[in-house]
Residue frames relative to the residue before (quaternion, step in Angstrom):
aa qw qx qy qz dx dy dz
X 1.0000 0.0000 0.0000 0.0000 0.00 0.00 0.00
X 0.6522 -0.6370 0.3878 0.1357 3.28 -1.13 0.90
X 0.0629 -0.9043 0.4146 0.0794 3.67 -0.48 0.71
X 0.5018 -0.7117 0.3274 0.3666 3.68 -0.28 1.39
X 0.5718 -0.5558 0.4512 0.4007 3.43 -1.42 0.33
X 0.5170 -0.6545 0.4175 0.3606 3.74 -0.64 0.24
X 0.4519 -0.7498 0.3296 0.3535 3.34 -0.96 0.24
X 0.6094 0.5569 -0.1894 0.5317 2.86 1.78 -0.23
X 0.4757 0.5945 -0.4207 0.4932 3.10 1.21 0.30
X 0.3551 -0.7964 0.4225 0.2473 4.05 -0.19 1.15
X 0.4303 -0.7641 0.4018 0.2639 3.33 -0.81 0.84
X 0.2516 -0.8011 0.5413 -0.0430 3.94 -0.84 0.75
X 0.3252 -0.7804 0.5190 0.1262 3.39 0.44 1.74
X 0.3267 -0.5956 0.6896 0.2509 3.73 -1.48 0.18
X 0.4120 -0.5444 0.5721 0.4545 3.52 -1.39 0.90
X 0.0723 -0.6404 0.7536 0.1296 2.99 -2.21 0.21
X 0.0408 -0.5622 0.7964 0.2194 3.85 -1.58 0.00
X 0.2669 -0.5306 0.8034 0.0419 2.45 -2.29 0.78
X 0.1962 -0.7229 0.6588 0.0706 4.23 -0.69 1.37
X 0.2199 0.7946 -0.5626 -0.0610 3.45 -1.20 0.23
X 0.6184 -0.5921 0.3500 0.3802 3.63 -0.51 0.42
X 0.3707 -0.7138 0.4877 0.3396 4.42 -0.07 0.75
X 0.7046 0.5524 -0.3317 0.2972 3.31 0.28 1.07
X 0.5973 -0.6059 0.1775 0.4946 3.70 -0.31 1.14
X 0.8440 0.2746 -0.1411 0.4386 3.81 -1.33 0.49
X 0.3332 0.8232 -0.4384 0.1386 3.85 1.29 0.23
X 0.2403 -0.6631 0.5804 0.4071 3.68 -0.61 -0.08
X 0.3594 -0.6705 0.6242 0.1778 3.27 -1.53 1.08
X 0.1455 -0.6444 0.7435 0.1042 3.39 -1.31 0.77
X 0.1674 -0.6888 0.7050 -0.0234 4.15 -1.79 0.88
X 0.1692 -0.6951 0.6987 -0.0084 2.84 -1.82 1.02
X 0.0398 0.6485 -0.7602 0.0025 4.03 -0.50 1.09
X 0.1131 0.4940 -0.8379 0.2026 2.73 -2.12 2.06
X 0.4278 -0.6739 0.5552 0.2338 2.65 -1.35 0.33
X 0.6886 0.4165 -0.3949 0.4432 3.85 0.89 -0.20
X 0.1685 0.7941 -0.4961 0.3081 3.64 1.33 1.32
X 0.2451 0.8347 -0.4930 0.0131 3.50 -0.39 0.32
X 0.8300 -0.3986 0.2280 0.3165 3.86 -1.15 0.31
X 0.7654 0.4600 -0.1423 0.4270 2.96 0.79 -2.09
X 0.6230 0.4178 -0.4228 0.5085 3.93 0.95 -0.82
X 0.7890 0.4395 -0.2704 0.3333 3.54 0.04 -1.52
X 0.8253 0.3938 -0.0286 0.4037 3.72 0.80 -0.86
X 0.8618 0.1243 -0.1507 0.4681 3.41 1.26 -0.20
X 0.6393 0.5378 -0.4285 0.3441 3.25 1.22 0.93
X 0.5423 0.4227 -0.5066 0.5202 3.20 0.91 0.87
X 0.1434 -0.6950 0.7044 0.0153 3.86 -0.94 1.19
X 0.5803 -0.6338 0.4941 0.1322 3.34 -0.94 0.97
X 0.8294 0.3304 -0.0309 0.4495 3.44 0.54 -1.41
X 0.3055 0.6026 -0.3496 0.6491 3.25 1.92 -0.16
X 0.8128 0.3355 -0.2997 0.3702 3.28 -0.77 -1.29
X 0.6857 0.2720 -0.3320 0.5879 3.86 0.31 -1.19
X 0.6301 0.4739 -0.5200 0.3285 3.82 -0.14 -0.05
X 0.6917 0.5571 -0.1124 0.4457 3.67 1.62 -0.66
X 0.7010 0.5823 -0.2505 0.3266 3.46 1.50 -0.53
X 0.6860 -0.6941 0.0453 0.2135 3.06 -1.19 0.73
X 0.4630 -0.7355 0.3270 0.3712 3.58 0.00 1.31
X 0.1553 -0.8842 0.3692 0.2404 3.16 -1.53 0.47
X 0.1784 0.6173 -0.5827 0.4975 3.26 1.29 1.34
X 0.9400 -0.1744 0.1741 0.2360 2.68 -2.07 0.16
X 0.2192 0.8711 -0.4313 -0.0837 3.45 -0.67 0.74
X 0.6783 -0.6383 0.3124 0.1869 3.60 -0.26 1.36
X 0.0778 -0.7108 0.6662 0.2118 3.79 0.17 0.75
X 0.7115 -0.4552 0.4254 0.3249 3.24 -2.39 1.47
X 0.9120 -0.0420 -0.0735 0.4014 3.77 -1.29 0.94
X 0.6533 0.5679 -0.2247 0.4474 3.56 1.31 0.22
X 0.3617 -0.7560 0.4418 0.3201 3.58 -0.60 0.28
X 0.4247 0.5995 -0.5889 0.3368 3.97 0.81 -0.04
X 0.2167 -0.6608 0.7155 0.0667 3.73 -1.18 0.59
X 0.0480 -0.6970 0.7152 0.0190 3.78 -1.47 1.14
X 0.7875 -0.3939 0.3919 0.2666 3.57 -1.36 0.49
X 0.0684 -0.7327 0.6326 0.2415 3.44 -0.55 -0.26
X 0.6153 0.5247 -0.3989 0.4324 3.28 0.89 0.04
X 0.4843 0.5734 -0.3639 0.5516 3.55 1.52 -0.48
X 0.7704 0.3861 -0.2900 0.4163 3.33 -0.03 -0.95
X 0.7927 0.3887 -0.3278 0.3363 3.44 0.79 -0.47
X 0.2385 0.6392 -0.5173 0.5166 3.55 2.37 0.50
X 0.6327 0.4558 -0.4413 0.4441 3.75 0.11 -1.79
X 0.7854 0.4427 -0.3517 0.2519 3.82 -0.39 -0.85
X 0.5246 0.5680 -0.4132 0.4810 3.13 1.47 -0.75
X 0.6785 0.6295 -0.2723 0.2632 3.20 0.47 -1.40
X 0.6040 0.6129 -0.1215 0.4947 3.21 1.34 -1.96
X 0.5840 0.4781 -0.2802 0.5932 4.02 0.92 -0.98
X 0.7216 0.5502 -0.3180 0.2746 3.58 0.18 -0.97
X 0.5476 0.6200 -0.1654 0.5370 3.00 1.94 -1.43
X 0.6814 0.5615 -0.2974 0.3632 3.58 0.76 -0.74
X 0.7639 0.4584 -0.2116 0.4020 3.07 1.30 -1.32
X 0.4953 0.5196 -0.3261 0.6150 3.36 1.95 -0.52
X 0.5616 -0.5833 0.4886 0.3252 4.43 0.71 0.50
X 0.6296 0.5937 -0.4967 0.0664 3.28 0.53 -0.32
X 0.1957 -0.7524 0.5568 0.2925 4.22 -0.99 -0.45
X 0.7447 0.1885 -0.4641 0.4411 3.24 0.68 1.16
X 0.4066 -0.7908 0.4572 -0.0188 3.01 -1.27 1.52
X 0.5286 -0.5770 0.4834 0.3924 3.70 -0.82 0.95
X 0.9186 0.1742 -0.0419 0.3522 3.21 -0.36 -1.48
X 0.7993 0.2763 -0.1822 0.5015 3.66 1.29 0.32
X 0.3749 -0.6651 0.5854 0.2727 3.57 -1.51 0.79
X 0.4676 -0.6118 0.5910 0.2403 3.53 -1.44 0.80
X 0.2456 -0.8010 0.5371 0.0982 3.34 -1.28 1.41
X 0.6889 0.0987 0.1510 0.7020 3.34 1.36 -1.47
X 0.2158 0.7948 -0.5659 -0.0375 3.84 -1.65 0.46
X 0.3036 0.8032 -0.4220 0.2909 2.86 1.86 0.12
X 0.5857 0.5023 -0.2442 0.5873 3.89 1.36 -0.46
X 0.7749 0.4068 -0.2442 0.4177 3.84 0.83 -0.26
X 0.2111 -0.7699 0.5990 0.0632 3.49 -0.76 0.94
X 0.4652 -0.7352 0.4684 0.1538 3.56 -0.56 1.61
X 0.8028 0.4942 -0.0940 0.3201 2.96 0.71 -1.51
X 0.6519 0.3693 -0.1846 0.6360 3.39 1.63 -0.34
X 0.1833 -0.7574 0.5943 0.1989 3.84 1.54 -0.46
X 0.6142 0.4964 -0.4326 0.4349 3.39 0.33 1.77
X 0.6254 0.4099 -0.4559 0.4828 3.46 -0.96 0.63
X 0.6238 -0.4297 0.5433 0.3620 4.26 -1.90 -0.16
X 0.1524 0.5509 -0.7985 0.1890 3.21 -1.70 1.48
X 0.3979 -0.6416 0.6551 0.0290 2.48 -1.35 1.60
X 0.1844 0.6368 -0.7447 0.0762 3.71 -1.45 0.47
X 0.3464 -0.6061 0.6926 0.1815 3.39 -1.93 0.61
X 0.4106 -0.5401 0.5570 0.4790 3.94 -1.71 0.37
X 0.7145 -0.3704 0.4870 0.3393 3.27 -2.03 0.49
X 0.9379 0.1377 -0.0348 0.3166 3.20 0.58 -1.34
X 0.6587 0.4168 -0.2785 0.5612 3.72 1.29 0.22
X 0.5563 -0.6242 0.4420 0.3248 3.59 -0.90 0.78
X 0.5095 0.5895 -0.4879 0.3935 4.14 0.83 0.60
X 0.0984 -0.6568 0.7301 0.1609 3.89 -1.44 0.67
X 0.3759 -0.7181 0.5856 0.0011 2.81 -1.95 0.89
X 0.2534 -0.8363 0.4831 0.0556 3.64 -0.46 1.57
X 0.1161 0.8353 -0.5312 -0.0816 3.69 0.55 0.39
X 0.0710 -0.7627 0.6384 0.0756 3.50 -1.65 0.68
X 0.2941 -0.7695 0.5659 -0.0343 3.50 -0.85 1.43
X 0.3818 0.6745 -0.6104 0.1635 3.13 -0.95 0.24
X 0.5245 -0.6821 0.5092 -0.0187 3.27 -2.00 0.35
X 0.5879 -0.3752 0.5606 0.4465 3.86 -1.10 -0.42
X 0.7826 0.3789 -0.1663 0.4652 2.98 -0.05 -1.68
X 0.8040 0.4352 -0.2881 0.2848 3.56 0.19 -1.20
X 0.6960 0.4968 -0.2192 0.4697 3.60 1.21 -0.85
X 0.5960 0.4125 -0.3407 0.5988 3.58 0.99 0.28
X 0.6714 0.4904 -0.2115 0.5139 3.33 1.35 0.63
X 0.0023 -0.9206 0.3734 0.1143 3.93 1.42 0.74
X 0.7878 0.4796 -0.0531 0.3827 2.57 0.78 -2.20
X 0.7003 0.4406 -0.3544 0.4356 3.58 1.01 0.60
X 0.3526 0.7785 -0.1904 0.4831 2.99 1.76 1.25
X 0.5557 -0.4326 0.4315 0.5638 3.30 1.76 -0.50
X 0.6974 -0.5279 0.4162 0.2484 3.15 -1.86 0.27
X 0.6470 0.5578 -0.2330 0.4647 3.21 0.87 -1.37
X 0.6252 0.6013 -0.2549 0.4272 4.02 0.86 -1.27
X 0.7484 0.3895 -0.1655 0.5107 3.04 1.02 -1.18
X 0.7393 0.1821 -0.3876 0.5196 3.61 0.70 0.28
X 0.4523 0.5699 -0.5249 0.4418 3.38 0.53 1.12
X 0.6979 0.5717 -0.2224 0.3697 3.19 1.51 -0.84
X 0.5971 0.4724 -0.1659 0.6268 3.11 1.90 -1.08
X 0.6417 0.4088 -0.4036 0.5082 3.78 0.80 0.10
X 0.7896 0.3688 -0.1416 0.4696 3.25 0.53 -0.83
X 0.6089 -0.6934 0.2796 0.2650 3.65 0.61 0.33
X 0.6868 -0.2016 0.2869 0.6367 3.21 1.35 0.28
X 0.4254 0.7169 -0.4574 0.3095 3.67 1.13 0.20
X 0.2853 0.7884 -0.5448 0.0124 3.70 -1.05 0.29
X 0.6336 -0.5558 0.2833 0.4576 3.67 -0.86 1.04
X 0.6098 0.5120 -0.5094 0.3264 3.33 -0.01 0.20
X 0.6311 0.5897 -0.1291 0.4871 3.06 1.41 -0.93
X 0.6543 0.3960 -0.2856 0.5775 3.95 1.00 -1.09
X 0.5906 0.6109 -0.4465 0.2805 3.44 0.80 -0.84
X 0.5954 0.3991 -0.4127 0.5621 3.96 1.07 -0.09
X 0.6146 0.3859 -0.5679 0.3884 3.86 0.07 0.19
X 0.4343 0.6978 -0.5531 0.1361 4.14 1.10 -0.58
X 0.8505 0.3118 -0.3030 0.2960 3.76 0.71 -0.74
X 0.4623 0.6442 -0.4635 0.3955 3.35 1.57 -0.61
X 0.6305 0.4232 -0.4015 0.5121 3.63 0.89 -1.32
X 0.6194 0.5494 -0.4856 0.2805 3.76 -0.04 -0.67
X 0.5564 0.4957 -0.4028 0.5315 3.58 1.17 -1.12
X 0.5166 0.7049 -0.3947 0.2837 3.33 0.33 -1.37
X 0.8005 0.2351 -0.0351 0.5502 3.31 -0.08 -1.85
X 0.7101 0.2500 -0.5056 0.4214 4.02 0.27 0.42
X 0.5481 0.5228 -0.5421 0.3638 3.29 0.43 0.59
X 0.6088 0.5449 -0.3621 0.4488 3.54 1.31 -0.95
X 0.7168 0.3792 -0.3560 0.4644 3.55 0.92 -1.09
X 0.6086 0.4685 -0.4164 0.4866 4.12 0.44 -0.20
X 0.5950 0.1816 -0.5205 0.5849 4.09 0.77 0.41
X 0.5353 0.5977 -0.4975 0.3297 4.14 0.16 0.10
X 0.1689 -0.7155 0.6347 0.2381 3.91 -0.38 0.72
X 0.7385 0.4946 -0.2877 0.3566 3.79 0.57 0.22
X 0.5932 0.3366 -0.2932 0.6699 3.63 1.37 -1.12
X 0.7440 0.3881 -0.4242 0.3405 3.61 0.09 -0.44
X 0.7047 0.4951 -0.3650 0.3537 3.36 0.86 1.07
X 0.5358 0.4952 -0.1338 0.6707 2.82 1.97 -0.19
X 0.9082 0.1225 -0.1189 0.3822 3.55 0.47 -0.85
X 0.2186 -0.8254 0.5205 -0.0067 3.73 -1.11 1.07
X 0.3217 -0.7882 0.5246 0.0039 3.29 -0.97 0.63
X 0.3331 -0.7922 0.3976 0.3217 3.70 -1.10 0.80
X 0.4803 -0.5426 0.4185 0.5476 3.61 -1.00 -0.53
X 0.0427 -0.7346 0.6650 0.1279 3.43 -1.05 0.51
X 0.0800 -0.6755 0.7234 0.1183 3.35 -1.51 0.56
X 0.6316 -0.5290 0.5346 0.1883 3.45 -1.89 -0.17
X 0.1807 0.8218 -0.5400 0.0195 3.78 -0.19 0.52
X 0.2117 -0.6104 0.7620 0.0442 3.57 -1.26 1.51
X 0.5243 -0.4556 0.6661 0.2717 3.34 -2.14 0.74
X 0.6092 -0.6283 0.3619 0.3213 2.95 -1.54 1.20
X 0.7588 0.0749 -0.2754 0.5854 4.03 1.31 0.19
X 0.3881 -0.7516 0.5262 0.0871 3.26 0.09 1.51
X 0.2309 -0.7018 0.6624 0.1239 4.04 -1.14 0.58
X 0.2166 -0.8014 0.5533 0.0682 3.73 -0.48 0.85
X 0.2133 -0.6449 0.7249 0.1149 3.97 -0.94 0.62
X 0.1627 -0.6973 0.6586 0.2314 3.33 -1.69 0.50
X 0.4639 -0.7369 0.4879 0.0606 3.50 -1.00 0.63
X 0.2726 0.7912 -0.5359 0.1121 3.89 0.35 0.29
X 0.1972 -0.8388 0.5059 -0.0395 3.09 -1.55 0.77
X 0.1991 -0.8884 0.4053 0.0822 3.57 -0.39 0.95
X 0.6971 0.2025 -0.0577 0.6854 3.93 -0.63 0.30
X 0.4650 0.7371 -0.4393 0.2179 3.58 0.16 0.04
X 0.6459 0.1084 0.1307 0.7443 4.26 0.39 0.16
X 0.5641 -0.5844 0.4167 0.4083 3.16 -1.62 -1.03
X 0.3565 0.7382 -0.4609 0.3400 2.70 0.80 1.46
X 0.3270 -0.7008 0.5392 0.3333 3.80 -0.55 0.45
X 0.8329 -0.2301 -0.0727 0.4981 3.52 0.40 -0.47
X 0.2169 -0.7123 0.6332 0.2112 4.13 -1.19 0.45
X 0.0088 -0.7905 0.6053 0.0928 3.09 -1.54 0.01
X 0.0352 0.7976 -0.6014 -0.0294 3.66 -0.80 0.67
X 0.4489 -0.6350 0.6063 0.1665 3.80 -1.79 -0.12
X 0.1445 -0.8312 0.5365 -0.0190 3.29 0.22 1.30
X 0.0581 -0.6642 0.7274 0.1626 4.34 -0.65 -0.21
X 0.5735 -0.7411 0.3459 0.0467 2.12 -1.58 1.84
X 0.7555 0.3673 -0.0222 0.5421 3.18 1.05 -0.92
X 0.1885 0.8679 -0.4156 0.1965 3.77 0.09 0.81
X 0.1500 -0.8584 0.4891 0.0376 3.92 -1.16 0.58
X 0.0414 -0.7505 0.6357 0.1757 3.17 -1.10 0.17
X 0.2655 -0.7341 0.6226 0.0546 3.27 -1.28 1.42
X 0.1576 0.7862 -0.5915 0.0842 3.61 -0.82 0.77
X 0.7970 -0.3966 0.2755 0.3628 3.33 -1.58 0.58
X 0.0428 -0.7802 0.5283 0.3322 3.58 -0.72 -0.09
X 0.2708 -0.8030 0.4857 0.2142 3.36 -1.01 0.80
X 0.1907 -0.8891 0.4015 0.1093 3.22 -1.02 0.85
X 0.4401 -0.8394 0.2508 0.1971 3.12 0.11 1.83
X 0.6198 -0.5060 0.5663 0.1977 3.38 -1.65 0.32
X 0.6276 -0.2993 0.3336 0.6366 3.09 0.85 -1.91
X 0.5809 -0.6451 0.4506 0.2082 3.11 -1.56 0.05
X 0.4997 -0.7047 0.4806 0.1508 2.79 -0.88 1.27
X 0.2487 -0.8363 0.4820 -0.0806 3.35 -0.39 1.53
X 0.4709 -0.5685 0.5713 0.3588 4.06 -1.08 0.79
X 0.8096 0.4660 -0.1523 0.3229 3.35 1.05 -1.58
X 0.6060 0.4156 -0.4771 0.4821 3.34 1.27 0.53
X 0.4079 -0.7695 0.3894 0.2999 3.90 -0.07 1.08
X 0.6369 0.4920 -0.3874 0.4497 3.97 1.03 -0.98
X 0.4338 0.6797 -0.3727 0.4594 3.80 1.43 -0.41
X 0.8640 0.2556 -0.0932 0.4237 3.23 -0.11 -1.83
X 0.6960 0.4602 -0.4302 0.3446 3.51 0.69 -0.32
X 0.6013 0.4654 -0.4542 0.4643 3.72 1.30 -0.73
X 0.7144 0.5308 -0.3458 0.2971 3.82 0.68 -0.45
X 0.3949 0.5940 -0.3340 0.6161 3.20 2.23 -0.17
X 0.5893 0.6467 -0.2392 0.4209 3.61 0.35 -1.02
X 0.7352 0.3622 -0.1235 0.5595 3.74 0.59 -1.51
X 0.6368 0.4045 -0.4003 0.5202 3.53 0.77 -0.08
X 0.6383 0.4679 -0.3710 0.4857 3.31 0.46 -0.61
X 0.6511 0.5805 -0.2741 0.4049 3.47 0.72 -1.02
X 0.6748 0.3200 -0.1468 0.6486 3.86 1.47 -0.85
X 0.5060 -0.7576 0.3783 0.1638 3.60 0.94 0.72
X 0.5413 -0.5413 0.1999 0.6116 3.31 1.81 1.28
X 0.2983 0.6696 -0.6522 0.1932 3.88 0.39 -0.10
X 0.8086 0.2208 -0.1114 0.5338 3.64 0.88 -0.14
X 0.3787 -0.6106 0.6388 0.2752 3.83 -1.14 0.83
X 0.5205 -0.5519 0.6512 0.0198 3.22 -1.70 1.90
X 0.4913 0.6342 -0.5680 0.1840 3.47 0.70 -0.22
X 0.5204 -0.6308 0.3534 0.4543 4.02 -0.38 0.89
X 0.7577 0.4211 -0.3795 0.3233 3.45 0.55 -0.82
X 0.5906 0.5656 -0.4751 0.3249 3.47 0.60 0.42
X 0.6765 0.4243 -0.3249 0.5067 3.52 1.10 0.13
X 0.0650 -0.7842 0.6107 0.0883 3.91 -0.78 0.80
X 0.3968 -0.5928 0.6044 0.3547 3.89 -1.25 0.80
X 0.3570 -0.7465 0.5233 0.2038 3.69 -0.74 0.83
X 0.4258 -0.7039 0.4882 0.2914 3.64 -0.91 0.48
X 0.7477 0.3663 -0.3809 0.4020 3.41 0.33 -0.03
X 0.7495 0.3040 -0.1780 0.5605 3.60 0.79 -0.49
X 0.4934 -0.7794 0.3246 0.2089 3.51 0.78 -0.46
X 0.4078 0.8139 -0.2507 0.3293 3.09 2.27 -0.33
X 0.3585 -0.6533 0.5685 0.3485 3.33 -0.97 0.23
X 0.1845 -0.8637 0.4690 0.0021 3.53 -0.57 1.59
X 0.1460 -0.7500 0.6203 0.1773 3.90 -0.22 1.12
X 0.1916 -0.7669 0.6120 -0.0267 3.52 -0.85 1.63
X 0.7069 0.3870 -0.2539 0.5348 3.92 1.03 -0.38
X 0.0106 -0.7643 0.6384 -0.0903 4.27 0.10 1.30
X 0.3040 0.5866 -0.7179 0.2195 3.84 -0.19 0.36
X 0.5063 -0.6464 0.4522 0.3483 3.28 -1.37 0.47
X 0.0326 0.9125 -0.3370 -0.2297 3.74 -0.15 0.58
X 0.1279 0.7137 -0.5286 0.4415 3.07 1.49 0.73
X 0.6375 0.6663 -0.1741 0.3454 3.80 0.52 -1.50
X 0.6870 0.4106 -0.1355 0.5840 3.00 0.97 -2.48
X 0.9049 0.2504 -0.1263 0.3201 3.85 -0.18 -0.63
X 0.4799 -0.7757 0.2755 0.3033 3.17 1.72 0.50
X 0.2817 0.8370 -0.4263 0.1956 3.63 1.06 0.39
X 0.3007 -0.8364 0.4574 -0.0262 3.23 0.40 1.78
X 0.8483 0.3286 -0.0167 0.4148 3.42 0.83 -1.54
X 0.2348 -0.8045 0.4372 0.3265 3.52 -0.21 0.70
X 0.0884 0.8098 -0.5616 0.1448 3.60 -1.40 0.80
X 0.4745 -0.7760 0.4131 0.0446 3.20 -1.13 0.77
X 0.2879 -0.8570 0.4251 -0.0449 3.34 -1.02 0.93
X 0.0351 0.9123 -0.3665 -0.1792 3.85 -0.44 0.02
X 0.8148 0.1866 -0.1724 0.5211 2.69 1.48 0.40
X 0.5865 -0.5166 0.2650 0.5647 3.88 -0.72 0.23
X 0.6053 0.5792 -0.3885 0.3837 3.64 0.92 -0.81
X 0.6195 0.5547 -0.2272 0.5069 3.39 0.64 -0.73
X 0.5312 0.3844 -0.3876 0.6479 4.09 0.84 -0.80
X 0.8736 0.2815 -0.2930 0.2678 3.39 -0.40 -1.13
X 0.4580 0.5659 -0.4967 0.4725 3.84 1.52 0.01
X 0.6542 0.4647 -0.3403 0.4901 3.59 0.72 -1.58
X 0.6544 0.5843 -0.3028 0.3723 3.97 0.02 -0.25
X 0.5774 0.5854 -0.1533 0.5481 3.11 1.65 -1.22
X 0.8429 0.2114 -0.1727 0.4637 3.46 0.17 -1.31
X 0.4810 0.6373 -0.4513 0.3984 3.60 1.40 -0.24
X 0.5421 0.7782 -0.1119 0.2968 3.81 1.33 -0.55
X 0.6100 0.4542 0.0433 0.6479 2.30 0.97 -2.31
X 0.7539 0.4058 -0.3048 0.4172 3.99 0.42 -0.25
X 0.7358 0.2652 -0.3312 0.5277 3.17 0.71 -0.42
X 0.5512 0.5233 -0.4685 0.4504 3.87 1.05 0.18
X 0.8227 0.2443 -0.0756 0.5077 3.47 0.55 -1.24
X 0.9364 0.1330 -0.1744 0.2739 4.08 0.54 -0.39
X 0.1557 0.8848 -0.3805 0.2193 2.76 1.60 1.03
X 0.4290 -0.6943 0.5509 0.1744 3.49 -0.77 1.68
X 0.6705 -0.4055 0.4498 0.4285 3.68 -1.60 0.27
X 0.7285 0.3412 -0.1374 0.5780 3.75 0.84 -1.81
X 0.3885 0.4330 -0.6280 0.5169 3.54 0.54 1.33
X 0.7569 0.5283 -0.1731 0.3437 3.48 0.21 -1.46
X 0.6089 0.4444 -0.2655 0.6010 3.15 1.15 -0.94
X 0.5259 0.5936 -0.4016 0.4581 4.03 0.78 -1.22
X 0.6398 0.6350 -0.2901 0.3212 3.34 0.49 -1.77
X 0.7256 0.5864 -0.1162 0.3407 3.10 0.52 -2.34
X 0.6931 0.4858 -0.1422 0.5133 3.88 1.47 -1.03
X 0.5036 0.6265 -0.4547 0.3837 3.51 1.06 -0.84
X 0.4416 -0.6302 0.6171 0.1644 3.60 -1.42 1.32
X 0.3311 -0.7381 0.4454 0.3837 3.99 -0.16 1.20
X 0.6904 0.4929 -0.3720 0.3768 3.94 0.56 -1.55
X 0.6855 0.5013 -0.4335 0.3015 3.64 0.65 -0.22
X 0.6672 0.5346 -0.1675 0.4910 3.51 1.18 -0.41
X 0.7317 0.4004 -0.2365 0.4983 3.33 1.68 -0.34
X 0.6991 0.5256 -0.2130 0.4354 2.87 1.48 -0.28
């Protein structure tokens, strides 16, 4: 038989968000978890960042070459490319499909990646909703333990740290007399539809805060450089994987070692890191620590999971709830 809570036992609210649509008479849709927290949901989109970051539309300079394309062209092709999405389709006039395993047609929501037919630039798009983003764990496997690691984290959401971290890590590699010979980076820019839709975001019990709020757009892009590779970067070639094991370690995970995010470039030969989300951010990696080996990242990842999904203590949660986000991401 069951035994009542005490009364003396102090009550301890559960975060919650509440999404709605910036516009008069919306219906609000909520999510109560407890591995909500501040720093994912509330401080990685910067306003003035983003428009300080987006993509110009004069003249733009293809990567080591002298041909020059619009930015205003490219940001027609996207319009165009979005439009296609919302009409279901999966083939695209003006682009070639890289990735969609992350993208749900049928709801037009979640990250697909595609490049233009004709200009050396790929396109990271991130969708999402009210309804859908108060709504992780029906996202796949992977989402959902990004969400429980990361506090409420989801790619729509890291996808605004991709350039701050990018600055980030070329500044570290340009005081390095070693990575800054070995390792390059694309341009990335920001790209809003030409009328962007906006979601609001509030939050209760959340930190020590009683309530947050932020403005999220619904519909958003990243445009970067494409790199065209030499070869692939391989687990099975060991001088490969260990210098690309190395640079992470070297950027204090600020980036995922996964191999495929780095490509040898054909024209220069560099080892090029093409995937800059913050992943400190994505996987919530509070504590610094060390590794030697992929097996070891992907063990330490594993059980780092499984704890905060399945054996999280109260003074975790609370711990969790206090943690200072810029110190841990940075």
């Amino acid at each position: 038989m069951g035994t009542n809570r005490s009364r003396l036992r102090p009550y301890e609210p559960i975060p919650r968000i509440s999404t709605y649509w910036d516009e008069p008479s919306a219906r609000r849709y909520s999510l109560t978890d407890s591995h909500l927290e501040e720093g994912p949901l509330f401080k990685t989109f910067n306003k003035d960042f983003f428009y300080q970051h987006i993509l110009p539309t004069g003249p733009i300079a293809w990567r080591h070459q002298s041909q020059l394309v619009p930015g205003q062209l490219l940001s027609l092709k996207i319009e165009r490319f979005v439009a296609e999405l919302k009409d279901k389709k999966r083939k695209f006039a003006d682009m070639v499909l890289l990735k969609d395993t992350d993208f749900n047609y049928r709801n037009f929501c979640g990250c697909i990646i595609v490049r233009f037919k004709e200009y050396p630039f790929v396109v990271k798009l991130f969708v999402e909703n009210p309804k859908s983003f108060v709504h992780p764990f029906s996202k796949g496997f992977e989402p959902c333990c990004f969400f429980v690691m990361g506090g409420g984290i989801m790619r729509h959401l890291t996808g605004f740290t991709r350039i701050q971290n990018l600055e980030d890590i070329r500044k570290l590699v340009s005081q390095d007399p070693y990575w800054s010979q070995i390792i390059d980076t694309p341009r990335k820019w920001f790209w809003l539809p030409q009328q962007p839709r906006w979601f609001v975001v509030e939050g209760e019990h959340i930190g020590n805060k009683a309530h947050l709020t932020t403005r999220l757009p619904s519909v958003y892009a990243i445009v970067a450089d494409e790199i065209k590779i030499k070869k692939k970067v391989s687990l099975l070639n060991a001088e490969q994987s260990h210098r690309c094991m190395k640079f992470c370690q070297f950027t204090q995970y600020r980036i995922d070692p996964h191999i495929c995010n780095f490509r040898v470039e054909r024209s220069t030969g560099k080892l090029v890191l093409i995937d800059t989300e913050n992943f400190r951010a994505l996987v919530g990696l509070k504590a610094r620590f060390a590794v030697d080996s992929y097996f070891d990242w992907y063990m330490h990842l594993t059980a780092k999971c499984a704890k905060d999904k399945f054996f999280r203590t109260k003074y975790d949660r609370k711990m969790a709830q206090q943690m200072n986000w810029e110190e841990y991401t940075s």
